[in-house]
C-alpha positions as CSV (number, residue, x, y, z in Angstrom):
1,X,-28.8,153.4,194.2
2,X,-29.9,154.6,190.7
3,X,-27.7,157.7,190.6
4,X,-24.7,157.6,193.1
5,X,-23.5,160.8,192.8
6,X,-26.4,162.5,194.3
7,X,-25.5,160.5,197.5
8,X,-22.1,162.4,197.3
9,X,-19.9,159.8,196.0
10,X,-17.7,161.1,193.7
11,X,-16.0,158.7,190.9
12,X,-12.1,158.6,189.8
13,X,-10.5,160.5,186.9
14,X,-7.7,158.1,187.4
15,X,-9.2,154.9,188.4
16,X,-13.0,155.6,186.3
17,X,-16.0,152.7,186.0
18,X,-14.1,151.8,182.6
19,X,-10.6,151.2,184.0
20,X,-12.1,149.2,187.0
21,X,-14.3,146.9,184.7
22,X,-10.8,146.8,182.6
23,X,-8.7,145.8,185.3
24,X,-11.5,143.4,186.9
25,X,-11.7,141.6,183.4
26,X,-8.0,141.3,183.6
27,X,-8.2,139.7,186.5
28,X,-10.7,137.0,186.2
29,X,-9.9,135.7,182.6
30,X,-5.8,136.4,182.4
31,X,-5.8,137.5,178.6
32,X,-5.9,141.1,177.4
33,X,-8.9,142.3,176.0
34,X,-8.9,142.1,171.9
35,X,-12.0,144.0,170.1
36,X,-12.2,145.6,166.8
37,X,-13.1,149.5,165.6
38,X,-10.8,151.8,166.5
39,X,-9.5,154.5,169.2
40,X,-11.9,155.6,171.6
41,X,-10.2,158.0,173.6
42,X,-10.6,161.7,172.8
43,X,-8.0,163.3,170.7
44,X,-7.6,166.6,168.9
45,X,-9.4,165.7,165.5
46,X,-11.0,167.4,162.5
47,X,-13.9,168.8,164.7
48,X,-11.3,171.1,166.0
49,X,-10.5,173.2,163.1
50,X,-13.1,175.4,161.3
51,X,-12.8,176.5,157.9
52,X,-13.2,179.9,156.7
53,X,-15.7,180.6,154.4
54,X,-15.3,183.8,152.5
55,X,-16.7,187.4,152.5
56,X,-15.3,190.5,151.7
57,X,-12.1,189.1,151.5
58,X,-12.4,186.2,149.4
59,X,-14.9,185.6,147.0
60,X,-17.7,182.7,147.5
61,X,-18.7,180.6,144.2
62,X,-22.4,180.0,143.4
63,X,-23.4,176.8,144.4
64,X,-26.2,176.0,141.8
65,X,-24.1,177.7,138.8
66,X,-20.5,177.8,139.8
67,X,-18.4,174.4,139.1
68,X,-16.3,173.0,142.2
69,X,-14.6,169.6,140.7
70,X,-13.5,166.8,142.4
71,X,-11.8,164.5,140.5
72,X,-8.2,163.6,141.5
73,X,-5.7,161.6,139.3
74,X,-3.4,158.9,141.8
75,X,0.1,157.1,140.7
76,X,1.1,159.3,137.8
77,X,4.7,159.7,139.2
78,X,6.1,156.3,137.7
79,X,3.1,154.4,136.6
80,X,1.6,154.1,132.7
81,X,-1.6,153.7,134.0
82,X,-2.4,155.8,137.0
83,X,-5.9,155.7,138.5
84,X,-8.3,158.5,137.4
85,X,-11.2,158.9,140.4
86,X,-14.4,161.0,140.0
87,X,-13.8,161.8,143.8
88,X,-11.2,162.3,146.1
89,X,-13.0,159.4,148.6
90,X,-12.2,155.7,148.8
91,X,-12.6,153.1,150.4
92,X,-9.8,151.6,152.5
93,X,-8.3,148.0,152.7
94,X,-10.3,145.5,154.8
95,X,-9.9,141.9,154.4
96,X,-12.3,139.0,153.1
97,X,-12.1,137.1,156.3
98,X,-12.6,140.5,158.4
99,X,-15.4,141.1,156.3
100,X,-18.1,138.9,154.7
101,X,-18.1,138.2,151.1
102,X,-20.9,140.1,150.8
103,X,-19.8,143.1,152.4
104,X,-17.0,143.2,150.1
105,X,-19.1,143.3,147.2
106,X,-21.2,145.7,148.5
107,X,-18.3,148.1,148.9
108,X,-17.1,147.5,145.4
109,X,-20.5,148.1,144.1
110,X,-20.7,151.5,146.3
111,X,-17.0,152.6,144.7
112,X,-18.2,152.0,141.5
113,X,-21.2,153.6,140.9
114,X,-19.3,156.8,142.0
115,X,-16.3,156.2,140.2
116,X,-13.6,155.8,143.2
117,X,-11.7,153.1,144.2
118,X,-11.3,149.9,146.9
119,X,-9.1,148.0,148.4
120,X,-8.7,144.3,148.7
121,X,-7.1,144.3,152.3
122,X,-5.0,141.0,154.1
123,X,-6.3,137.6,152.4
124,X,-6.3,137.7,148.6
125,X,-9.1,139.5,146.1
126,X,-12.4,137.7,145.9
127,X,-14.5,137.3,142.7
128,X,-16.7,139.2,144.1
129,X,-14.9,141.9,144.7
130,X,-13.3,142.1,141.4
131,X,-16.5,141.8,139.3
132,X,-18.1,144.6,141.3
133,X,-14.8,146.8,141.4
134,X,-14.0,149.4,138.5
135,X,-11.0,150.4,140.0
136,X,-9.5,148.0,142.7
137,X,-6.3,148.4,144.8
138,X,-4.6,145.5,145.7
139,X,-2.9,145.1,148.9
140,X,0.2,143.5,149.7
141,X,0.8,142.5,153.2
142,X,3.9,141.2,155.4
143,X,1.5,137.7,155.7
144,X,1.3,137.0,151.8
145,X,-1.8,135.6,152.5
146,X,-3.9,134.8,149.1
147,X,-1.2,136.7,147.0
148,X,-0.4,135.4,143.4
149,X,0.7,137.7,140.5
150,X,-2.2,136.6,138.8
151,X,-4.2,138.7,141.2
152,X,-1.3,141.8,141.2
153,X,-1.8,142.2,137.5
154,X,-5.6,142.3,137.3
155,X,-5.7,144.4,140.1
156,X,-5.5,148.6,139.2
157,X,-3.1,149.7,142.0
158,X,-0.9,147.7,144.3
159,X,-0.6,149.1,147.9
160,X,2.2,147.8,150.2
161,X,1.1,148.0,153.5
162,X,4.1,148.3,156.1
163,X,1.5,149.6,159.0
164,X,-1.9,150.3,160.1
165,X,-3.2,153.3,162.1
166,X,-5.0,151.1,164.7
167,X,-1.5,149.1,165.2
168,X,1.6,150.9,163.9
169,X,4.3,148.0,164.3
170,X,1.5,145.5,164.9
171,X,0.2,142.8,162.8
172,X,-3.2,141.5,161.5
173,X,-5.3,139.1,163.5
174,X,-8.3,136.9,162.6
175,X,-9.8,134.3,165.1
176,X,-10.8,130.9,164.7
177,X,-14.1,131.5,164.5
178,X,-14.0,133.4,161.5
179,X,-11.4,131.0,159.7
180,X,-14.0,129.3,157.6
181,X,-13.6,126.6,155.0
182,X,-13.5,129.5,152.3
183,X,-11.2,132.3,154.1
184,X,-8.8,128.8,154.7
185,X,-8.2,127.8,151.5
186,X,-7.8,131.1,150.6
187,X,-5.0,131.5,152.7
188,X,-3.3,128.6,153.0
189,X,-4.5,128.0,156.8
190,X,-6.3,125.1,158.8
191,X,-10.0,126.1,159.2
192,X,-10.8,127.6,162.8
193,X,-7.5,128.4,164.0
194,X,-6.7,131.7,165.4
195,X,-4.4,133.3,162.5
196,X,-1.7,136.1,163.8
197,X,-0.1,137.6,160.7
198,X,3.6,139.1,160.7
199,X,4.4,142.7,161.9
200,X,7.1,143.2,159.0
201,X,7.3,141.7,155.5
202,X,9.1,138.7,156.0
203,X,12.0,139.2,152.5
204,X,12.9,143.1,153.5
205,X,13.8,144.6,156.4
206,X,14.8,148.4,155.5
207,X,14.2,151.2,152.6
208,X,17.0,149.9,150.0
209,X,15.2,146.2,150.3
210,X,11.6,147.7,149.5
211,X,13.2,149.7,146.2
212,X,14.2,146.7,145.0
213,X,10.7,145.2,145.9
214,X,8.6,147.8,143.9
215,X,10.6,147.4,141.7
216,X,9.9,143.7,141.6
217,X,6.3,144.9,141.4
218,X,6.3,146.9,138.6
219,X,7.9,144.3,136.0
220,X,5.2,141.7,137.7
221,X,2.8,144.2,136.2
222,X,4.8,145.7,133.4
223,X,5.0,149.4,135.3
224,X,1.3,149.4,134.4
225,X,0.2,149.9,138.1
226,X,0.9,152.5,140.5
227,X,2.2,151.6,143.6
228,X,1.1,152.8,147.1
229,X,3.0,152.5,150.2
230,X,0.7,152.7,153.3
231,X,2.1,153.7,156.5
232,X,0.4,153.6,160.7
233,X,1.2,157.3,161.9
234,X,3.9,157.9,163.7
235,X,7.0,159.1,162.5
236,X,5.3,160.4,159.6
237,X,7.9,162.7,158.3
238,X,10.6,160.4,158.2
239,X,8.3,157.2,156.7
240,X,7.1,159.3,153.9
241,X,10.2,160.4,153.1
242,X,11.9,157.0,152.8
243,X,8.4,155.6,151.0
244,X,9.2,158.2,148.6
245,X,12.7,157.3,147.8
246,X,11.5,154.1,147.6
247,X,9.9,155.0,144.5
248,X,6.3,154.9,145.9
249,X,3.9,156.7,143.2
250,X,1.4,157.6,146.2
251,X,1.5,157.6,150.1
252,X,-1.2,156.4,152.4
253,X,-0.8,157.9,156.0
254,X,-3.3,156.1,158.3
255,X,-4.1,158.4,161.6
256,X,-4.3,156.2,164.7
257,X,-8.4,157.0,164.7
258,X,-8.1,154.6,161.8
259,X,-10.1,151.0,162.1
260,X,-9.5,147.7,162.9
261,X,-11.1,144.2,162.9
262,X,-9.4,142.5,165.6
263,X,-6.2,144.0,167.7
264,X,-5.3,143.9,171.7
265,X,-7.0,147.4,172.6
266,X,-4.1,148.7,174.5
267,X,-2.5,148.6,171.2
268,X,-5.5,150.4,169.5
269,X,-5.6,153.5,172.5
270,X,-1.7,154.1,173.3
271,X,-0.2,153.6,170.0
272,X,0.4,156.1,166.9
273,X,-0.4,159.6,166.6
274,X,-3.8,161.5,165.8
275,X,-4.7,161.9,162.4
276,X,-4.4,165.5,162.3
277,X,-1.2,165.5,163.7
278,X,0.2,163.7,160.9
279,X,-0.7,165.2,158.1
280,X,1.2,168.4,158.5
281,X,4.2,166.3,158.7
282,X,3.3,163.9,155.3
283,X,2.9,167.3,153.4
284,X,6.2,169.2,154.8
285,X,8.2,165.9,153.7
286,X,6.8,165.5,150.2
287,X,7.3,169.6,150.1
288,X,10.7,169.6,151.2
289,X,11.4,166.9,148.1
290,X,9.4,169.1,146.2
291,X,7.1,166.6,145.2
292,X,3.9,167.7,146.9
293,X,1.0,167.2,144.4
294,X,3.3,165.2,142.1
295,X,3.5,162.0,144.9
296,X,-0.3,161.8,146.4
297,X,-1.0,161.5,149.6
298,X,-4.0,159.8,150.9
299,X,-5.4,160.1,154.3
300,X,-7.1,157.9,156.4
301,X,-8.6,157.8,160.1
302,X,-11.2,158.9,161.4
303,X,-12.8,160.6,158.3
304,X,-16.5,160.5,158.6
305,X,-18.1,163.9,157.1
306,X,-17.8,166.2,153.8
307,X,-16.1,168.7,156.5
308,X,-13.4,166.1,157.7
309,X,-12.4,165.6,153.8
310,X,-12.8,169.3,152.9
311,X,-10.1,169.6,156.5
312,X,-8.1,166.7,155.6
313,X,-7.4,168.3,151.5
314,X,-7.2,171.8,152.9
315,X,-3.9,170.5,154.9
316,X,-2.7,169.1,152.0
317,X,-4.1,165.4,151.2
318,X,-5.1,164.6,147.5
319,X,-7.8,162.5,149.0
320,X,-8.9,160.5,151.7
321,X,-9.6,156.8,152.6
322,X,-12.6,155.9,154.9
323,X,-12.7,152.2,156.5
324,X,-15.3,152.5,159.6
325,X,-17.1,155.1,158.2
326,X,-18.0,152.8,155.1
327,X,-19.3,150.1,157.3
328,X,-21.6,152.1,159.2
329,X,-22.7,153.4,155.9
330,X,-23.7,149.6,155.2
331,X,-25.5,149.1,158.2
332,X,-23.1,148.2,161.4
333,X,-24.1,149.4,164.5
334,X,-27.6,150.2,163.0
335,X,-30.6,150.7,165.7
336,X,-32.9,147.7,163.9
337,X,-30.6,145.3,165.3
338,X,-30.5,146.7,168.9
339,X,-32.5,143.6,169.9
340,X,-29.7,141.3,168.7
341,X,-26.7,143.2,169.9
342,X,-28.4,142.8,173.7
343,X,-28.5,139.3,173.6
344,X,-24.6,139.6,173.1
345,X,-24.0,142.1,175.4
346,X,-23.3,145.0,173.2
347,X,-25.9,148.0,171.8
348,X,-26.4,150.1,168.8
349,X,-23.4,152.5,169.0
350,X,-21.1,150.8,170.8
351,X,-20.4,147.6,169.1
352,X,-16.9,146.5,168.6
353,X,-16.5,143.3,169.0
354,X,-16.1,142.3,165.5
355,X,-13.1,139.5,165.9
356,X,-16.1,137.5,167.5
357,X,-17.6,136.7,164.1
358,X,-21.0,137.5,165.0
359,X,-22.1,140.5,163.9
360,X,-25.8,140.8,163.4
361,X,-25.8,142.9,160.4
362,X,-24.1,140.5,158.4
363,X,-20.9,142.7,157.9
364,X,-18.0,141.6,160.6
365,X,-18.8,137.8,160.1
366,X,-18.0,134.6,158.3
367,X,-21.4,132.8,159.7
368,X,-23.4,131.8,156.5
369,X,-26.6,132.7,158.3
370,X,-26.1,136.6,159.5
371,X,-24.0,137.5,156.3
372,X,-27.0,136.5,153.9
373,X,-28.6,139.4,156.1
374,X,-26.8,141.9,154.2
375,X,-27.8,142.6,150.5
376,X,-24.8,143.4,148.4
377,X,-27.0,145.5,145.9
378,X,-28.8,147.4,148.6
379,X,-25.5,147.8,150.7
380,X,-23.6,148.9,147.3
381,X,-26.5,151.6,147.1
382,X,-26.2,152.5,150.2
383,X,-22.4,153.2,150.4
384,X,-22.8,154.9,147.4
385,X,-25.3,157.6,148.9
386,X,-22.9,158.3,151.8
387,X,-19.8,158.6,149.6
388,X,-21.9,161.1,147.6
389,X,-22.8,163.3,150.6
390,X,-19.6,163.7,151.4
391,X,-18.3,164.5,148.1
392,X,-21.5,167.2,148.3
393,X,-20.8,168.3,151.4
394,X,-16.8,169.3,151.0
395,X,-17.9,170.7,147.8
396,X,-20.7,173.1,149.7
397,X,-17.5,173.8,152.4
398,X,-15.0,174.8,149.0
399,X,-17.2,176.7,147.3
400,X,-17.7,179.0,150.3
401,X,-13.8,179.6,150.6
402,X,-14.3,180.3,147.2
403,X,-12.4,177.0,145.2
404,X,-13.4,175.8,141.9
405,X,-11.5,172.5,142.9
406,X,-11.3,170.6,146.1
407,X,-7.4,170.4,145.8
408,X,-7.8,174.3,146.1
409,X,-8.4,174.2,149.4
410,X,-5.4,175.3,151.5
411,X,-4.3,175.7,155.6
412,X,-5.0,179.5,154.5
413,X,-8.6,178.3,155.0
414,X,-8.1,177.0,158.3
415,X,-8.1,178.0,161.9
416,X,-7.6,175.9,165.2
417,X,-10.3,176.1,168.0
418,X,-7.7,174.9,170.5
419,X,-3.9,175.5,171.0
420,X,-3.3,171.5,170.8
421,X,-4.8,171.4,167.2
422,X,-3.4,174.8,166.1
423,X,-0.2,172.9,166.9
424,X,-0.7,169.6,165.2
425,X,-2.4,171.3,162.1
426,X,0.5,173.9,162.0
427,X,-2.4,176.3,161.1
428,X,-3.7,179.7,163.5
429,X,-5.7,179.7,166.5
430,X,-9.2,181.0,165.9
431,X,-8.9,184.9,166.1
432,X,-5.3,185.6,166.2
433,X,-2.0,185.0,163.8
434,X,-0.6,182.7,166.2
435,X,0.5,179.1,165.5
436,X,2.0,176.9,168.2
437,X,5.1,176.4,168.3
438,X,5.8,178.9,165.3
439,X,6.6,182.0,167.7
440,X,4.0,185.3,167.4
């Protein structure tokens, strides 16, 4: 029967094909199912909220004559030598390990030749990395894997990571199969054993212990560095304002549309809060301590157009942080490997398994042979055209509401096309004054 529902039969809302395969899969093998990527489900997102360009109003700025900047300056609260970016994009934390030493490079390259920044991820820094990286974040994770000051002081920005937006109060996770000799040494582990790294940092265990840990940080690296503290969304106004007391120079919310390269997916679809939910929240604590603007606040999750940055900075980010988007920009998931992905039961589009360490564009894999696939050069140019687009494109969207500067834009700009995303945005529903939960 090639269509069944012409036959009558009518399939579950509760119980749909997905859920049965789930459940069946359950079943026969006795181990929940661990993938990479990120949520799949459908939740209120940037697509949601349309900006408003202006008319009579508001007045638009010429696009070919007009200036609309971009550049955004991150850790200047406490640090001697914040980060200056050319754009307000950059590229997230993903390890060496989850990632090939290639695609690493290639991302550094990318962040360079635009003049933003990257992020080391779980693992250590790579030489690599480093040599292709103008301006590299270093991140410092509950597992300690690969860390040595040596690496915290040559690095331009340290970011503690106390969650992810795939697995808020989750840890990392890295199969055998991608443990090779290299990614082992680097952090301290027998080669092709499954590594589970720790959900919390193993020498704090509450706000007053992490003070006294950036603190530690900044006399490894002489208060040269600005320090991050990256947080999974959830209870975003209350995590911010403890990161911030803290003594955190910027904040990194990460929406729960944010990536992953290997976590149990009941972890990835029921856990955390949508992206746009937690923004609103980051930018009312960091208001309320009146240090909005003077603490950044990078967002993360989800972002994948000029529109979805121009959105995120209109609710109040200083700039953004894509992770999935970036890989796609070096070629995962790309239709000229659609013969390959069949013969492991997966298609263009819909590739996830990434833990599996066999990822035929080179990118998600430790396997000498598919990771020479991928070009570092080629991939660095190509990351570098996207992140350009989407600098292009949020400038087209600000110049239209009439900002000479992305950090211009303002919820003013916004509206809501739904009543769940007026409400999570805090900003009016398309056509009326009206913001959930904010009375009439």
């Amino acid at each position: 029967m090639t269509d069944p529902t012409q036959a009558g039969l009518r399939e579950s809302a509760t119980f749909d094909r997905a859920t049965i395969a789930g459940i069946q899969r359950a079943a026969e093998t006795g181990v929940y199912d661990i993938r990479g990527w990120g949520a799949k489900r459908a939740v209120p997102h940037f697509d949601d909220l349309l900006l408003l360009g202006a008319s009579m109003s508001r007045y638009p700025l010429e696009g070919y004559r007009e200036r609309c900047d971009t550049d955004v300056v991150l850790g200047d609260r406490h640090a001697r030598n914040p980060l200056h970016l050319d754009i307000p994009v950059t590229i997230a934390g993903m390890s060496f390990g989850a990632l090939s030493a290639q695609a690493k490079e290639a991302l550094g390259r990318g962040a360079t030749e635009v003049g933003t920044s990257t992020t080391t991820g779980d693992g250590g820094m790579t030489p690599e990395e480093r040599g292709q990286s103008k301006n590299l974040v270093y991140q410092y994770l509950p597992s300690r894997y690969g860390m040595n000051p040596d690496d915290l002081r040559s690095a331009d920005a340290i970011e503690i990571v106390l969650g992810q937006g795939a697995k808020p109060g989750g840890g990392g996770m890295l199969l055998g199969q991608k443990i090779s000799d290299r990614v082992a040494g680097m952090r301290t582990l027998p080669a092709g054993i499954d590594q589970r790294s720790a959900c919390r940092h193993p020498d704090w265990t509450g706000p007053d212990d992490l003070t006294i840990k950036i603190l530690e940080l900044r006399e490894i690296t002489d208060w040269q560095k600005p320090i991050y503290i990256k947080v999974g969304a959830t209870r975003t106004y209350y995590d911010v304002k403890l990161a911030v007391a803290a003594g955190a120079d910027v904040v990194v919310v990460d929406g729960m549309q944010g990536g992953t390269a290997a976590t149990q997916e009941v972890f990835i679809e029921h856990v955390g809060i949508p992206t746009l939910a937690a923004i609103p929240q980051a930018v009312q604590a960091l208001a309320e301590l009146g240090l909005h603007r003077k603490v950044q606040l990078i967002v993360s999750g989800g972002i994948r157009t000029g529109a979805d940055v121009a959105k995120a900075m209109a609710l109040g980010a200083d700039a953004v942080a894509i992770g999935t988007a970036a890989l796609i920009a070096l070629g995962d998931n790309h239709p000229r490997y659609a013969d390959e992905y069949a013969k492991i039961g997966s298609a263009p589009g819909y590739y996830d398994d990434y833990q599996d360490g066999r990822d035929p564009a080179g990118i998600t894999t430790q396997d000498p042979e598919l990771s020479a696939r991928l070009d570092p050069v080629e991939g660095g140019r190509r990351v570098a055209n996207y992140l350009r687009v989407l600098t292009l494109e949020a400038q087209t969207l600000a110049r239209a509401c009439g900002k000479a500067h992305l950090r211009n834009l303002e919820p003013e700009d916004l509206v809501a096309l739904t009543i769940e995303a007026a409400a999570m945005a805090r900003v009016p529903l398309a056509g009326t004054s009206w913001i959930p939960g904010q009375g009439f």
